[in-house]
MARDRENDREN-645052 format. One record per residue (C-alpha): residue number from 1; residue in three letters; z, x, y. Coordinates in steps of 0.02 Angstrom, whole numbers, plus 50000, padded with zeros to 5 digits. Layout:
BEGIN
NUM/ALA/Z/X/Y
...
END
This chain:
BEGIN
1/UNK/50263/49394/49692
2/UNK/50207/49228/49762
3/UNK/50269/49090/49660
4/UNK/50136/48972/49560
5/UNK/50089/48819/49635
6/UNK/50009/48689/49529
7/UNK/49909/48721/49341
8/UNK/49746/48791/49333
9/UNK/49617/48858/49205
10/UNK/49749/48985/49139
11/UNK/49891/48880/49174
12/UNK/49928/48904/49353
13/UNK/49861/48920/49519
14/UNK/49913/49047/49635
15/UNK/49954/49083/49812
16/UNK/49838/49231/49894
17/UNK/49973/49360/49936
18/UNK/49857/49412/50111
19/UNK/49720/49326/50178
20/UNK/49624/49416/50323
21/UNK/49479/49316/50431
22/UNK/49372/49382/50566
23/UNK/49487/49542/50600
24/UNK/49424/49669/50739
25/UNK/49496/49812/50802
26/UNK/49437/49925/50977
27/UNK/49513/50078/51017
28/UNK/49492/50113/51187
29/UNK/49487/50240/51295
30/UNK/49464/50259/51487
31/UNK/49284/50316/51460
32/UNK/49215/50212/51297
33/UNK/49273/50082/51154
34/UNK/49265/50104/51001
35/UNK/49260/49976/50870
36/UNK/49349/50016/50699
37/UNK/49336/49844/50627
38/UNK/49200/49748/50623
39/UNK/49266/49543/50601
40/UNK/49341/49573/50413
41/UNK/49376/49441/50297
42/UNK/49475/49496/50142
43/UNK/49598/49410/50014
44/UNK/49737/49499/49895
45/UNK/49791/49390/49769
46/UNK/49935/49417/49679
47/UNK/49961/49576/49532
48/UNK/49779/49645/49606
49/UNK/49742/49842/49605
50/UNK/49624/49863/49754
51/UNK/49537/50040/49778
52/UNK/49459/50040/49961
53/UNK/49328/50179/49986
54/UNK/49191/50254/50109
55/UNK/49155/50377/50196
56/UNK/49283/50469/50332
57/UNK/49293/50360/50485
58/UNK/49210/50192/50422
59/UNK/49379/50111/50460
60/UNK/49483/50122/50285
61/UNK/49661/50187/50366
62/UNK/49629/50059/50501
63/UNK/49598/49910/50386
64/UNK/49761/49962/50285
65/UNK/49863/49972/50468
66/UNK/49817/49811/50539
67/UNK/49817/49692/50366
68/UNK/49992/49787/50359
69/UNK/50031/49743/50518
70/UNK/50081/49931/50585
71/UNK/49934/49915/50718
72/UNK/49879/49772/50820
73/UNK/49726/49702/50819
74/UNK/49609/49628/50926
75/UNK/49560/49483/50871
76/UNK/49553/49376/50703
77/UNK/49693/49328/50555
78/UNK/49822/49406/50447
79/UNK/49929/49306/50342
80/UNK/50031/49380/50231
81/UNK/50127/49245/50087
82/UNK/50080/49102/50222
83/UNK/50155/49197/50384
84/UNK/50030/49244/50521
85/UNK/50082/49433/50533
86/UNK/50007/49462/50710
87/UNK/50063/49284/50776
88/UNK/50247/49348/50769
89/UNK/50359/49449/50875
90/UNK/50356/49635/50849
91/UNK/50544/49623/50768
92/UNK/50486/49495/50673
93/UNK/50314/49574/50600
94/UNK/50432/49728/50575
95/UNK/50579/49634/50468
96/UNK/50439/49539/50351
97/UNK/50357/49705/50338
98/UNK/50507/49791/50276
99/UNK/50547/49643/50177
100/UNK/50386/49617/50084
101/UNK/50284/49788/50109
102/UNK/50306/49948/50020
103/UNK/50206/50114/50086
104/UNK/50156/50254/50010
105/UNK/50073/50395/50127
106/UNK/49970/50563/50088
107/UNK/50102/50643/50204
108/UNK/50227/50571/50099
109/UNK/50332/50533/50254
110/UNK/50521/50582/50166
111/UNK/50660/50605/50300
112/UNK/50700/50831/50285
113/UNK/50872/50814/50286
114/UNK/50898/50664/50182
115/UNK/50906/50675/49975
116/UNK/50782/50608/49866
117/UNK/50931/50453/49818
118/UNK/50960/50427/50019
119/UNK/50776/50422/50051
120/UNK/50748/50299/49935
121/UNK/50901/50183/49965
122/UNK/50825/50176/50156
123/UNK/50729/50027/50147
124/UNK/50860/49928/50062
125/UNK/50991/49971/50193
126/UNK/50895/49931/50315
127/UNK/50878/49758/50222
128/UNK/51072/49747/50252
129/UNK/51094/49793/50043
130/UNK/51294/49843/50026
131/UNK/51287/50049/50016
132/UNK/51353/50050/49841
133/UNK/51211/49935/49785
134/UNK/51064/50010/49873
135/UNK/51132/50193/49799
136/UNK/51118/50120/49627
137/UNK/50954/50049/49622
138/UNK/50891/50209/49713
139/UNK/50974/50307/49577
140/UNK/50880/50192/49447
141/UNK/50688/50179/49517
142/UNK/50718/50386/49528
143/UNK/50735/50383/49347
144/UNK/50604/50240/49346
145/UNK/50501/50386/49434
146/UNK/50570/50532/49298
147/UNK/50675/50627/49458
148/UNK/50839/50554/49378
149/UNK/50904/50720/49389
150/UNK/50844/50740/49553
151/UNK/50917/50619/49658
152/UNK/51021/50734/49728
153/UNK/50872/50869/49788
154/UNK/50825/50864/49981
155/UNK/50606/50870/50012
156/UNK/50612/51045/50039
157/UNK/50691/51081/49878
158/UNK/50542/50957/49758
159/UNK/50376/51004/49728
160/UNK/50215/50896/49817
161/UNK/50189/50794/49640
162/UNK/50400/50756/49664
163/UNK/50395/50715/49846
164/UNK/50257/50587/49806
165/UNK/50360/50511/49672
166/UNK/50524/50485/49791
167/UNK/50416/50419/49905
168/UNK/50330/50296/49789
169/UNK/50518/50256/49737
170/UNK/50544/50225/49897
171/UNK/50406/50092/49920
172/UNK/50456/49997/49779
173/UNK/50631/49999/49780
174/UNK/50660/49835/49857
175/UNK/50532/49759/49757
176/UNK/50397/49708/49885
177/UNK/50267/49573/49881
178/UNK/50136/49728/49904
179/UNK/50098/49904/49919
180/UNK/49987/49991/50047
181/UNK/49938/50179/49982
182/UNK/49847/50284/50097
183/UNK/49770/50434/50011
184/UNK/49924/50451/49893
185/UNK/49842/50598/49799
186/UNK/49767/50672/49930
187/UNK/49888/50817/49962
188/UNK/49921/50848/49762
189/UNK/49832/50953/49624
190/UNK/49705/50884/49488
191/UNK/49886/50883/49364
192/UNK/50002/50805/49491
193/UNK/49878/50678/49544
194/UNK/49841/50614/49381
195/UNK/50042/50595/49335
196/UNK/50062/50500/49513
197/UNK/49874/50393/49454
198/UNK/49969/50343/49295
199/UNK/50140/50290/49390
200/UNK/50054/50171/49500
201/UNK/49973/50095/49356
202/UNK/50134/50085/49249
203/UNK/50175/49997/49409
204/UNK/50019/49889/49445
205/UNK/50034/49843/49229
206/UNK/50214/49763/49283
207/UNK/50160/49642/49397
208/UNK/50144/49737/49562
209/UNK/49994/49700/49694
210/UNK/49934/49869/49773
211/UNK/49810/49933/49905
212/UNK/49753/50107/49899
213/UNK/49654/50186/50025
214/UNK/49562/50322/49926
215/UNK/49428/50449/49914
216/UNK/49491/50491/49724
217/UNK/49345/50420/49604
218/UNK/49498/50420/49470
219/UNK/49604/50298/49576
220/UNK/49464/50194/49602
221/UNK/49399/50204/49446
222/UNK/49601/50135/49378
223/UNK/49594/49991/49505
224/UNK/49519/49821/49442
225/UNK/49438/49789/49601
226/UNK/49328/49908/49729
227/UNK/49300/49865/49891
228/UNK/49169/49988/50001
229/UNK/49164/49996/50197
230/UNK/49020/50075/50315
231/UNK/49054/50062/50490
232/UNK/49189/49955/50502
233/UNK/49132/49827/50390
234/UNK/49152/49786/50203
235/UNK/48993/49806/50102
236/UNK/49051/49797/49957
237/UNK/49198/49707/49868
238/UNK/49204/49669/49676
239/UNK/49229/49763/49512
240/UNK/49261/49938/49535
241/UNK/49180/49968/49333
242/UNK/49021/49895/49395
243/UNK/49009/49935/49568
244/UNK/49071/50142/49537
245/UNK/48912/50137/49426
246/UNK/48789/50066/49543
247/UNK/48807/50179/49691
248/UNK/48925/50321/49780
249/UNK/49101/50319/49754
250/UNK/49131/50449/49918
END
């Protein structure tokens, strides 16, 4: 979490964990372009649940790429705790991001021939934790995630509901500054959505800043905060209670 700066109105100020300004993204082709974003502005502050809906293609996955830093964009801002994530070297933008960025995908993304304990322990090895150490607090955000007595199971051997759970593990294991969800229910029934809906707000009640990308009214519905795109742009971004009751959800 970004550390306080200086007393406020309920005793201290904050940091915004991402602050995006003027981002636009093209995709391009030999015969047309595209555009997916439409000059975004957009702040995250810290321990924020943000549900981001609208309709397929106005841009959602996109947004969540390029304030994540997995795509480029064209032109604009993204800093992320004070670092300009598209101003650095791609090995750069790539360590911060494993540093300070859990994901969480609808495809859930888990490596076949890997366990549930090694899949999880990933991020932090690749954060140069000692083996022993990143087994151990894999081992203990699996039972943080009720699969403690499934660390051992490979993807192929867990239900869709489990194979969410190692992968949300996964994305907070090495505690990040922020989690980007794309769709995290979307591959799961009514029952397995709702137990992976109450993990991430176990999660979000804890301190943790999250993202989703959504078309799951429930999700939004959980966040504190909504924010609607059409077309590439944001056209909506506030409460999710008041705005879910003054127009479509999608």
């Amino acid at each position: 979490m970004s550390e306080p700066l200086s007393p406020g109105e309920d005793g201290y100020a904050y940091h915004p964990i991402l602050v995006a300004q003027g981002v636009t993204k093209v995709y391009r082709t030999a015969a047309l372009e595209v555009p997916a974003l439409r000059g975004i502005d957009l702040v995250i502050e810290p321990g924020e649940f943000v549900a981001v809906m609208g309709p397929s293609g106005c841009g959602k996955t996109t947004l969540l790429n390029c304030l994540s830093g997995l795509d480029d964009i064209d032109r604009g801002r993204v800093t992320v705790e004070g670092a300009d994530l598209h101003a650095m070297p791609d090995g750069d933008r790539t360590a911060h991001r494993a540093k300070s960025m859990g994901f969480i995908f609808q495809a859930y993304n888990l490596i076949p021939v890997l366990t549930a304990a090694e899949n999880v322990e990933l991020p932090l090895l690749l954060n140069g934790v000692r083996p022993n150490d990143a087994r151990a607090r894999a081992k203990e955000m699996l039972v943080r995630v009720g699969l403690g007595e499934r660390d051992a199971h490979r993807p192929n051997e867990l239900s869709g509901g489990e194979q969410q759970r190692v992968a949300i593990a996964r994305a907070l294991v090495n505690r990040p500054t922020i989690v980007w969800a794309d769709e995290p229910t979307g591959n799961l029934d009514s029952q397995m959505a709702a137990a992976v809906l109450q993990l991430l707000q176990e999660v979000h009640a804890e301190g943790q800043t999250i993202v989703v990308v959504t078309h799951d009214p429930n999700i939004a519905r959980a966040a504190w905060r909504l924010v609607r795109m059409q077309d590439g742009q944001i056209v909506d971004d506030g409460s999710a209670a008041e705005l879910l009751g003054a127009g479509p959800s999608w």
